[in-house]
N, C-alpha and C positions, 0 to 999 in steps of 0.2 A: 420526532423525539430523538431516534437516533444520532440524524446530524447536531442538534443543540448537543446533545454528551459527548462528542468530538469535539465542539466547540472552545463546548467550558474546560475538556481534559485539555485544549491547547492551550489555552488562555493560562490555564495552572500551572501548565508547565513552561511556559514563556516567565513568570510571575516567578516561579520558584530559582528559575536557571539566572534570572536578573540578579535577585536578593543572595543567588550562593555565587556568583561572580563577587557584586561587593562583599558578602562578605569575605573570601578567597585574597581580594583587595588587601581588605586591612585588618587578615591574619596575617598576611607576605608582609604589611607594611615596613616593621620590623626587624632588621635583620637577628639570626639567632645567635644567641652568645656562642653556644658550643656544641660539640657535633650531636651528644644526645638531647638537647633540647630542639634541634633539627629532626632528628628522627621521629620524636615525638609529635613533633607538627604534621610532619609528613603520613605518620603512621594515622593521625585522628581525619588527616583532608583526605585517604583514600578509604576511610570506612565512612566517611560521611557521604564520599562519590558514589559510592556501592546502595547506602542507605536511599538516596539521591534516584538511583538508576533506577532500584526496587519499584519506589514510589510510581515511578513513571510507568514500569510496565504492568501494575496491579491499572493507574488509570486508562491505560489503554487495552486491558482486556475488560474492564468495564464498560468502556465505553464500544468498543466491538460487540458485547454479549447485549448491549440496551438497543442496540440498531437491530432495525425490527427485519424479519424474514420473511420475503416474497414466497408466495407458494410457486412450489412446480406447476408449468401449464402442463395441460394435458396434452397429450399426441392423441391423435386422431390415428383410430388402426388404420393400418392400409390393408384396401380390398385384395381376399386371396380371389385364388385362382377359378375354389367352386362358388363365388359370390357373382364374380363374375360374370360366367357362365350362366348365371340364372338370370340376370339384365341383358342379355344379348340381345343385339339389333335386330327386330324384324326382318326377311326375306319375302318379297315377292317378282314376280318377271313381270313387269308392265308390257303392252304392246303384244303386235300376233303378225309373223311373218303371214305374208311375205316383206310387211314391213318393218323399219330398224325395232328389233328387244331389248329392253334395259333390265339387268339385275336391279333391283334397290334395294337398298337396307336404310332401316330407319331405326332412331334410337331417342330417348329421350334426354339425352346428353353426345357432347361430341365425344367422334371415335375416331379413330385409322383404319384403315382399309388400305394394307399394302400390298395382298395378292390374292389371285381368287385362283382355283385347281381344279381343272377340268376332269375327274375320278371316276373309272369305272363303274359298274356294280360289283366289281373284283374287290376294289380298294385301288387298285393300282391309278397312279395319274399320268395321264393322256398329254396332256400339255398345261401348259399354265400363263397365267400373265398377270404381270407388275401392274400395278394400278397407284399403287402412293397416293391416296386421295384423304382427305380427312373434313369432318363435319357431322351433323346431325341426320343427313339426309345423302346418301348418295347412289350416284346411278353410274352403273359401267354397261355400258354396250356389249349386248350379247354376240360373239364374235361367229358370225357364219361359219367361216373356214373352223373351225375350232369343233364347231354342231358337227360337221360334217364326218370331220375328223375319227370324234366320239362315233357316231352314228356307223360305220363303216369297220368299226374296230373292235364295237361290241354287242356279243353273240345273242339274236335272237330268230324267230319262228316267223319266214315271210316276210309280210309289213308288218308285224307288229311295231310297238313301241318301242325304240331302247331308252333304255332306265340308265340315268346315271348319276352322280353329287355333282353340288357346286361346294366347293371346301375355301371358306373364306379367312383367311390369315387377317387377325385385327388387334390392336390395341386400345383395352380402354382402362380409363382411370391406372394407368400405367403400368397394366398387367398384360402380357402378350397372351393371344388364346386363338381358339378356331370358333367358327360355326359351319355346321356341314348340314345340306339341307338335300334329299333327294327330290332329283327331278326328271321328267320323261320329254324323249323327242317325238315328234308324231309326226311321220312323213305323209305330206299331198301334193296333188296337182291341180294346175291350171291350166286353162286352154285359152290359148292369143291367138293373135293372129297368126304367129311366128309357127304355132306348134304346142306342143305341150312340155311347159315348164314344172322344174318339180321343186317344192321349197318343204323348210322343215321347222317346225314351230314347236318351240320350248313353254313347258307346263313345270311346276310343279308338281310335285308328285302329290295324287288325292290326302288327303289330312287324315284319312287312317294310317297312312304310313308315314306321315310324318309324327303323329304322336307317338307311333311305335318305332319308329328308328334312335 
């Protein structure tokens, strides 16, 4: 509907501009006997121009006010930070040294996974590594040297276990955040041929303490 009201205003006003040209024509036809009946021509052709122009911009805001109005689309909030947060990617350590351990995290949407932080039971971080990986599912390799690192740095009773986080740096739905999961070393051995080898095997931390941390 809109567009036909643009239409017909052009068409009217093509129709109109035609008809005040001829007639402009064969007002001029004539030349004017004397200077005031020149003035007089002149003075009626510029209020007809003005009456003229009027007309034209009454049809063009009619014809803009009949053109019909799209609604605003809606924006889709963007997720904050504690939305986030409450969708984060599962943690668990697949595998048991002495052979290779994977972190994974899993999510029911993709995510980033740019760094993971090796952190006391202080809070403080021990060391860290870049991973830049991204997807629904991923695994990084639990890094020996790194166990050990932790294991020798933080303070406990004998062989007990030490207790430490994994602090994961990730992006999802375009919001930068963490997940920080506690977890325990638990040192053993083995006996070879060679002698006796000692390896160190990453747990999560029992699920009373992760619902309480």
């Amino acid at each position: 509907m809109g567009k036909d009201a643009v239409a017909i205003g052009a068409l009217l006003g093509a129709i109109a501009g035609a008809a005040f040209g001829a007639y402009v024509q064969k007002l001029w036809a004539s030349e004017p006997t004397d200077a005031d009946d020149f003035g007089q021509r002149l003075a009626k052709l510029e209020a007809e121009i003005e009456e003229l122009e009027l007309l034209q911009r009454r049809r063009k805001r009619r014809a803009e006010s009949a053109a019909p109005v799209r609604p605003a689309q809606p924006t889709q909030p963007r997720p904050t930070r504690s939305q986030t947060s409450q969708s984060q990617p599962s943690l668990e350590v697949r595998g048991k040294s002495p052979e290779q351990q994977y972190l994974v995290l899993s999510a029911d949407r993709n995510f980033t996974l740019s760094r993971v932080d090796y952190v006391s039971s202080q809070g403080t971080t021990v060391i860290s590594e870049d991973v830049k990986k991204s997807g629904s599912r991923i695994e990084v390799p639990i890094n020996e040297k790194k166990v050990s690192r932790i294991w020798y740095q933080v303070q406990r009773l004998n062989a007990e276990p030490a207790r430490f986080q994994f602090r994961c740096h990730l992006r999802m739905d375009g919001v930068e955040t963490e997940s920080v999961v506690p977890a325990v070393i638990e040192q053993n051995f083995m006996q070879t041929r060679l002698g006796r080898t000692i390896f160190r095997n990453v747990m999560l931390a029992p699920a009373a303490e992760l619902s309480g941390a």
